[in-house]
N, C-alpha and C positions, 0 to 999 in steps of 0.2 A: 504494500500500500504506500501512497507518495506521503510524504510530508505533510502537507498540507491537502488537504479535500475538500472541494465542494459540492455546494447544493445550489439552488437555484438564486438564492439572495445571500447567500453567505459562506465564508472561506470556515474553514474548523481543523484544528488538530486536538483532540479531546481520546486521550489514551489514559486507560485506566488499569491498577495491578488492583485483582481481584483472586480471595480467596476462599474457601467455603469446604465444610467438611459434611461426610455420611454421617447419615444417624445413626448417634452413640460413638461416633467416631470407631465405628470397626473398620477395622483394614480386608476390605473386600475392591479398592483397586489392582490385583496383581493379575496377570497373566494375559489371556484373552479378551479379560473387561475390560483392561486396560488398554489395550491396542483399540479395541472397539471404540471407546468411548472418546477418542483422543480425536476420530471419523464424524462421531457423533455430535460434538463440543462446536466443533470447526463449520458442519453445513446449520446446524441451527443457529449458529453468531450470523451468518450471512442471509439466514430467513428476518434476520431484522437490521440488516442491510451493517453491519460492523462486520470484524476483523481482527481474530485473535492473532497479534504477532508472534506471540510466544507463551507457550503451554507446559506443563509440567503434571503429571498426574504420579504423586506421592501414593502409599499404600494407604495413607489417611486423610489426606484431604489433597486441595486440586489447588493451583496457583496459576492463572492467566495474564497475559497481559493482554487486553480488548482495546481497539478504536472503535468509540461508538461516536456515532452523526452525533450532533445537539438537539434534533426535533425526537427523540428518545431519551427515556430517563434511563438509568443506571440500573433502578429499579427493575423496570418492564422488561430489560434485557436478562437482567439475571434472573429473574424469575422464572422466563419464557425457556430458560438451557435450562432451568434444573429440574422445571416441573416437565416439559418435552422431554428429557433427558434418563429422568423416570419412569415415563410412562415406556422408552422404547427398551431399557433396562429390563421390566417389569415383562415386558411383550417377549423379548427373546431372551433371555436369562432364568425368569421365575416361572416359564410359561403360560401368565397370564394371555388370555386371549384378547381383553376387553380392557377399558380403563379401570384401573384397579384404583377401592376406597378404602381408607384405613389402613394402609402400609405406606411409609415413607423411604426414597432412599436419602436423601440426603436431609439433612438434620437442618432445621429453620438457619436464616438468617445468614448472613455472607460480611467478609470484611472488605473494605473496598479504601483504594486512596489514590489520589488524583497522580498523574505521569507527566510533569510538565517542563516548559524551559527553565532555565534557572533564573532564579529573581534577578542575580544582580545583573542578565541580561534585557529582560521584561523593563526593571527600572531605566535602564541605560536609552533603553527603544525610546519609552513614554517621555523622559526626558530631551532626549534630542529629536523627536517628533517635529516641535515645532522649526526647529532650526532646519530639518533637511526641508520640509515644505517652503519656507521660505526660499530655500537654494532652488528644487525645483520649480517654484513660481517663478523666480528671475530667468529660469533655461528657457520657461513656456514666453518669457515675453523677448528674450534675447530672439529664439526662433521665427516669432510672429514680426521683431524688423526687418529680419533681411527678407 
């Protein structure tokens, strides 16, 4: 994924490290589930149009790094992997045929923290902001004499 993405009115780079464990924290990522799930992670981040760059599935909990757009929450994405992610678990793993109620695999809740440029670049940008526009406004008027 580039750098920088856009959408139709706005630029975004919004990259998140997100973590999350099974319920009770049993160590049931090893082997086969594991290669599975890692297939599994990867097309449902792209059913809500993000982009796991980098993945990691521990025998106890899972660690991602995701780009998600801005006209999505954080929320509704992680949500949508773990409760999909369940269900297709549940389907070829448990042998459930149907949506299964009252068994969970992954245990409530996720820790999540933002992935960004570093302040004291951000600060440097905002500060000399006004200065480059200025410079660029004189190139737009030097070009518009000759």
């Amino acid at each position: 994924m580039k750098s920088v993405c856009s959408l139709s009115h706005s630029k975004w780079e919004c990259k998140y490290h997100i973590t999350w464990i099974p319920k009770y924290r049993k160590k049931q990522l090893f082997g086969e589930l594991r290669q599975y799930l890692g297939v599994v992670l990867r097309d449902l981040a792209k059913d809500r149009e993000s982009e796991i760059l980098e993945g990691h599935l521990l025998p106890d909990h899972v660690h991602i790094l995701i780009a998600i757009p801005p006209k999505y929450s954080v929320a509704q994405v992680v949500g949508y992997i773990k409760g999909k992610s369940a269900i297709s678990i549940a389907r070829n793993y448990m042998g459930r045929r149907r949506n299964f109620t009252g068994q969970k695999f992954w245990a409530r809740g996720y820790h999540v923290s933002t992935v960004g440029r570093d302040e004291e670049v951000i600060r440097a940008y905002i500060q000399n902001q006004e200065k480059e526009d200025r410079r660029l406004e004189q190139l737009d008027l030097f070009s518009q004499v000759r």
